[in-house]
C-alpha distance (Angstrom), angle and dihedral (degrees) to the residues before:
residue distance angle dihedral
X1 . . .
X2 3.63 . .
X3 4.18 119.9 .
X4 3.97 116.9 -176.3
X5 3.78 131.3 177.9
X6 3.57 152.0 153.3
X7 3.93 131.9 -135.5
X8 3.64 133.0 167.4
X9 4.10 122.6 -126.3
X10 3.28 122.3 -165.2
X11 3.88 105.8 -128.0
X12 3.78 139.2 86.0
X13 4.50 109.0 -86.6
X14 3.83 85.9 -112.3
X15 3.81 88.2 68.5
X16 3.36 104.1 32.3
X17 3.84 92.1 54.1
X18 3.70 91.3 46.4
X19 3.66 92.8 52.5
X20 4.07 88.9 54.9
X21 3.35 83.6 58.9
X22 3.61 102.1 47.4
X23 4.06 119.0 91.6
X24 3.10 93.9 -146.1
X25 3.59 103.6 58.6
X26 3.57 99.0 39.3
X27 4.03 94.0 43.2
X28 4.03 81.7 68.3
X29 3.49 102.5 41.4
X30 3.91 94.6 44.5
X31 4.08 100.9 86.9
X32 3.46 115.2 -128.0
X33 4.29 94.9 21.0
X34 3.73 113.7 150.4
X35 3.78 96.7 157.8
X36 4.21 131.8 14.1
X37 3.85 123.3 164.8
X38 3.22 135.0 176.2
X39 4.03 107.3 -116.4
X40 3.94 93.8 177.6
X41 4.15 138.6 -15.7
X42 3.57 80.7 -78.0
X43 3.72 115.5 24.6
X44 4.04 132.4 66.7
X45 3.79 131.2 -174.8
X46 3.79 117.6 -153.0
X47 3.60 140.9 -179.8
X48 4.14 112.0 -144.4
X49 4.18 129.5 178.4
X50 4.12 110.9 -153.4
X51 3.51 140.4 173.1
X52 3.59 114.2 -148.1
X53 4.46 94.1 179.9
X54 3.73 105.8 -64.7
X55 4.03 99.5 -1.9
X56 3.52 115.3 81.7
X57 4.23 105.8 -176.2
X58 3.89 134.0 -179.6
X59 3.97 103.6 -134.9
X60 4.18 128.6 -144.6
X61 3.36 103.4 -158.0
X62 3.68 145.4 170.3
X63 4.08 128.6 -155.4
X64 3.79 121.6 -159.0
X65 3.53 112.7 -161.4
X66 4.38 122.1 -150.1
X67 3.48 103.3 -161.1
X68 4.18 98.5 159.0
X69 4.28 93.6 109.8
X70 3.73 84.8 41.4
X71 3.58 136.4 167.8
X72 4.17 84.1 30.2
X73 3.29 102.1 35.6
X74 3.87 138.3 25.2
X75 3.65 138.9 158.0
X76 3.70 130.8 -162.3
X77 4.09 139.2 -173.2
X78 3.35 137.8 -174.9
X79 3.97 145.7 150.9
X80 3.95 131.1 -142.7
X81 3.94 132.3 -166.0
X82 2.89 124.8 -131.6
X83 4.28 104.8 -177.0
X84 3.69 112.1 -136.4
X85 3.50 99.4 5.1
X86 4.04 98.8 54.5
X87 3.40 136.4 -114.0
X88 3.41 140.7 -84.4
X89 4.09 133.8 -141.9
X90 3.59 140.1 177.0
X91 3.67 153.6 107.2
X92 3.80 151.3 -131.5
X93 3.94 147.0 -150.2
X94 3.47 119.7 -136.8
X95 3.75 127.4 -170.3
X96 3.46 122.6 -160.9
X97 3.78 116.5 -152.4
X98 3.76 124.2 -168.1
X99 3.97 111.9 -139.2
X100 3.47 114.7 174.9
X101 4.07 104.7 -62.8
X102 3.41 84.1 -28.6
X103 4.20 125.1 92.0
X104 3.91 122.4 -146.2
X105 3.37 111.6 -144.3
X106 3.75 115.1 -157.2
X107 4.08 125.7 -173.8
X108 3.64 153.7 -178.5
X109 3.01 130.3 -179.1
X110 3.82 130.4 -161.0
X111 4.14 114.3 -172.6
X112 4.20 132.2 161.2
X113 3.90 121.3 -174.3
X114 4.07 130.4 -160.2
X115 3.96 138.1 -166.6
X116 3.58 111.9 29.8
X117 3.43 105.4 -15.8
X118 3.86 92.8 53.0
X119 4.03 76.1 57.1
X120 4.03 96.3 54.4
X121 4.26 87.2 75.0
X122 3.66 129.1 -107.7
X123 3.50 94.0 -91.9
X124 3.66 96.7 65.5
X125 3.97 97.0 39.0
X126 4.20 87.3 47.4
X127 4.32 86.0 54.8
X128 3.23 92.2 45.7
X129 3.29 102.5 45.7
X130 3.84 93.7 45.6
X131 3.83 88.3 47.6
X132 4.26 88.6 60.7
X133 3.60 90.8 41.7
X134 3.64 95.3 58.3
X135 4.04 92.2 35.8
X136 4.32 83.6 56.2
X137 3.35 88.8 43.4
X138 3.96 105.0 53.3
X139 3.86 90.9 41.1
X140 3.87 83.2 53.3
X141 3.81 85.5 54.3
X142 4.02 97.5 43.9
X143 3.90 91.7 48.4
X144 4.13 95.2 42.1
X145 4.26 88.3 49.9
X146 3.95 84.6 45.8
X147 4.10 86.4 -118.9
X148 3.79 94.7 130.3
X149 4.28 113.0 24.7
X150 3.71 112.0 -136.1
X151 3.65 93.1 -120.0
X152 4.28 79.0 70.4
X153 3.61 92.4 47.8
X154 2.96 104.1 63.3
């Protein structure tokens, strides 16, 4: 499955690059986060609860950061298991482009699943999984334009 978008945040690529880095901000804008720290400068562990239709799993997972093009470009992957109902693994690019005070934020976004959610169909995993990308996304948004605080997001 393979998800790719584009949004616009309002903020210089310094800051919106930082903030992908920063736990803090993306433990609230990552649906379903309970727990996310920073293991390393490039590696986080995190603890998330989805429901993908029927299954509803607790994920283990690990993220593995490639900052090396950074602050334009960036790419991360990671996996998370999720017991019984299967695991999950992936990664994406991002590109960050600057446009007057304005970023561009560019992605794609590769992901496979196994167990029962591979079962549930692609169809409901690729909804889903564009539904929680564009619910991370817009959150990103609200707390980069200083709409919602992150003391509210979370």
């Amino acid at each position: 499955m393979e998800l790719a978008d584009e949004i616009t945040i309002p903020a210089p690529r310094d800051r919106v690059f930082a903030a992908l880095n920063d736990v803090a901000i993306l433990k609230a804008c990552i649906p379903g986060c309970e727990e996310l720290e920073k293991e390393s400068d490039n590696e986080l562990v995190a603890k998330v609860t989805l429901k993908v239709g029927p299954v509803k799993a607790k994920f283990g997972g690990r993220v593995t950061l490639d900052p090396s093009k950074a602050p334009g470009l960036f790419s991360l992957s990671g996996e998370g298991d999720g017991g019984i109902a299967g695991f999950a693994k992936g990664g994406a690019d991002v590109e960050l482009i600057e446009d007057g005070e304005n970023t561009i934020l560019k992605y794609v976004a590769k992901a496979e699943t196994g167990g029962k959610l591979a079962q549930l169909g692609g169809r409901l995993i690729n909804s889903t999984a564009k539904k929680l990308s564009k619910m991370f996304f817009e959150k990103f948004e609200k707390i980069m334009s200083g709409e919602e605080k992150l003391e509210e997001a979370s």
